[in-house]
N, C-alpha and C positions, 0 to 999 in steps of 0.2 A: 455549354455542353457538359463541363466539369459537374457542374451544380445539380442535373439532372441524373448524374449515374451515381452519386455519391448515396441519396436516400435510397436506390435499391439494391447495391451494394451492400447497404446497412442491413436490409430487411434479407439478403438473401444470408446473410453472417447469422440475422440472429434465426432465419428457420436452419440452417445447419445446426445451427447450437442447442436448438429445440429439439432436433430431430436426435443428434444425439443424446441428451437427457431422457428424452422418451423411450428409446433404447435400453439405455445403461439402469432406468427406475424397473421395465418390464423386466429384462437379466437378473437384476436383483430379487423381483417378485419368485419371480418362477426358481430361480436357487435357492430361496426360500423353502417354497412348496415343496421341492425335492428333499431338501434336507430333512423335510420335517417328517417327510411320508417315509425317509431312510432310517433316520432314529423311529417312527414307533415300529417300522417294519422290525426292524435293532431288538427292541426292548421286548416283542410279544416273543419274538424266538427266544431269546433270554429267560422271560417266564417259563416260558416253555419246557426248556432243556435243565430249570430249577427244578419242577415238580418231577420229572422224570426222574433226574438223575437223584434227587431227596430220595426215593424211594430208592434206587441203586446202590444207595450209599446206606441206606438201613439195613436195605440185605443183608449190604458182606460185613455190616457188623456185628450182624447178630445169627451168622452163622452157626449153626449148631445144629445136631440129631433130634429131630422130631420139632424143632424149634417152633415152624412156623405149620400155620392150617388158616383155615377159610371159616369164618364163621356167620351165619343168618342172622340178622338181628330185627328191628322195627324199622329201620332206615335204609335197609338193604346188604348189603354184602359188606363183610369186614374181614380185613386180612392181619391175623391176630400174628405178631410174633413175640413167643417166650424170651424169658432171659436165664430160665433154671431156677429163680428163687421164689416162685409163685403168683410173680407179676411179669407184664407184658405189654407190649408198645402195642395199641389197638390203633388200625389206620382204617377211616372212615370217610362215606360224602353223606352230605347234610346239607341244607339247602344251598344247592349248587355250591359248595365249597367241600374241599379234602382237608380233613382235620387228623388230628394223632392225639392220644391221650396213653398216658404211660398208669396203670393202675394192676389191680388184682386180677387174674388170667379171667377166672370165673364169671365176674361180674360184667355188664352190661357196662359199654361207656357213659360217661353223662357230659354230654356236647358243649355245656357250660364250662368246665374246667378244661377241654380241649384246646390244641392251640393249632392256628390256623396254618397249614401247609399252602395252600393254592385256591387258587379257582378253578371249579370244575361242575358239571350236572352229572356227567359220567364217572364210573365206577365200578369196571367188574372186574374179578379178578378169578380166573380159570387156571387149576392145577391141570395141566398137561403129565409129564411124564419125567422118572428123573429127577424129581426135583425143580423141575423146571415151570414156573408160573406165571402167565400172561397179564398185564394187567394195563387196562383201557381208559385212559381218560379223555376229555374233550380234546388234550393239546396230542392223541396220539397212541402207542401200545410200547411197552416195554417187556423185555424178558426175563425175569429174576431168576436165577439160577442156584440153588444154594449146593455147594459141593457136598454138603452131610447128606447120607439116604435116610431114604422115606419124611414123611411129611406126620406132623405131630395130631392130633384128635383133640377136639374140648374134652 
């Protein structure tokens, strides 16, 4: 009678021991997944709140009277800001990406010596009032604020 309970004994040890391997591989899988769907969820907000705040941070540096204005170009809307010396930080989208090119106020940018800010398709940017300018990309809107009055003209 020993002899008979002994092999299923065995067999029932090693399905417990199966059952929890199978367990502990699935726990594993699935904290996986989560982790991984948490970091890119992590990293897109991150992208995110770079390209905004990039532009946040241009603003209040280049605060000044009449500094900044909205300019029409071949690629759509460009928000030029002056520096006073006859050159100026041009912030641009171009094939779905947000570029900046630092050149002569006057001229046209040229996308090749541009360096790249973000990804984006979107790109408008709407002088409200104040001083105060809206500006729209794929990850969102922002409100730049420039404490100098009025707003500069090409």
């Amino acid at each position: 009678m020993k002899r008979s309970e002994a092999p299923s004994i065995g067999l029932f040890t090693i399905g417990i021991a199966a059952l929890f391997l199978v367990g502990f591989l699935l726990l594993v899988v699935f904290g996986a997944s989560t982790y991984r769907n948490t970091v890119e969820s992590q990293t897109g907000n991150n992208e995110t709140r770079a390209t905004l705040s990039y532009l946040t941070a241009v603003a209040r540096a280049n605060d000044a009277e009449g500094a900044v204005f909205i300019r029409d170009w071949d690629h759509g809307q460009m928000l030029v800001i002056r520096d006073g010396s006859g050159f100026a930080l041009r912030i641009f989208c171009k094939d779905h990406a947000l570029w900046e090119e630092y050149g002569s106020e006057k001229r046209d940018p040229n996308p090749e010596k541009a360096q790249l800010i973000g990804e984006t398709s979107v790109f408008t940017v709407e002088e409200e009032k104040d001083g105060l300018y809206r500006v729209t990309t794929d990850e969102g809107t922002c409100l730049l604020h420039f404490r100098s009055e009025g707003s500069g003209q090409p």
